[in-house]
C-alpha positions in Angstrom: 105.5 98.5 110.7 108.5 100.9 111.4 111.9 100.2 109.9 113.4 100.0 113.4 111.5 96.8 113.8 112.6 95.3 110.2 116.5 94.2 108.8 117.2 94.1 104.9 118.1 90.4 103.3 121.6 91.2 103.3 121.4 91.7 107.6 119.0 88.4 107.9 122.1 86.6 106.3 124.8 88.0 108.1 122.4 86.5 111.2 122.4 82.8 110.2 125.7 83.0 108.6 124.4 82.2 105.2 124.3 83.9 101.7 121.1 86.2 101.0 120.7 84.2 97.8 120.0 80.9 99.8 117.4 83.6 101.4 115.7 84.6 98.7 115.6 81.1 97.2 114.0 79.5 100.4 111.2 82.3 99.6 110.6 81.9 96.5 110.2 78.0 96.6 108.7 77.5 100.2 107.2 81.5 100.4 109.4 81.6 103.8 112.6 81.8 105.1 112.9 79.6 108.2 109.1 80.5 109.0 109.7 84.0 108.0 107.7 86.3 106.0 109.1 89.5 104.4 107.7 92.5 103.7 108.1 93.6 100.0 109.0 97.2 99.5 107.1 99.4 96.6 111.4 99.4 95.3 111.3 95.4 95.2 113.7 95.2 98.2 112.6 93.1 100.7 112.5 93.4 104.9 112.4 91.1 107.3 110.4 91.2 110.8 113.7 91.8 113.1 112.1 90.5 116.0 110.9 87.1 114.4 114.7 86.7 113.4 116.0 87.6 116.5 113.7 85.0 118.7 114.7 81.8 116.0 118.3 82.7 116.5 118.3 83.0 119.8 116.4 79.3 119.9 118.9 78.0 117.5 121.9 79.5 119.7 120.2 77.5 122.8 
């Protein structure tokens, strides 16, 4: 999957107007964030499916 297509924790948050450590926690408890999988970098940093994100916020906004 190219990077276009992906946003970092920290842009994820900025997008639900919550802290990335609420983020991460959802994953590691429920392996998800809102129905959202990651993709773990070889680095440890993590990437989220910017298209997945952008569809639930826009059917939260509605």
């Amino acid at each position: 999957m190219s990077q276009n297509y992906m946003i970092t924790t920290k842009q994820l948050a900025d997008l639900f107007s919550v802290k990335g450590s609420s983020i991460r926690h959802s994953l590691c408890v429920r392996g998800h964030y809102l129905g959202i999988k990651p993709v773990k970098l070889p680095n440890g940093r993590l990437m989220w499916p910017k298209t997945e994100a952008n569809k639930l916020f826009q059917d939260e906004a509605a």
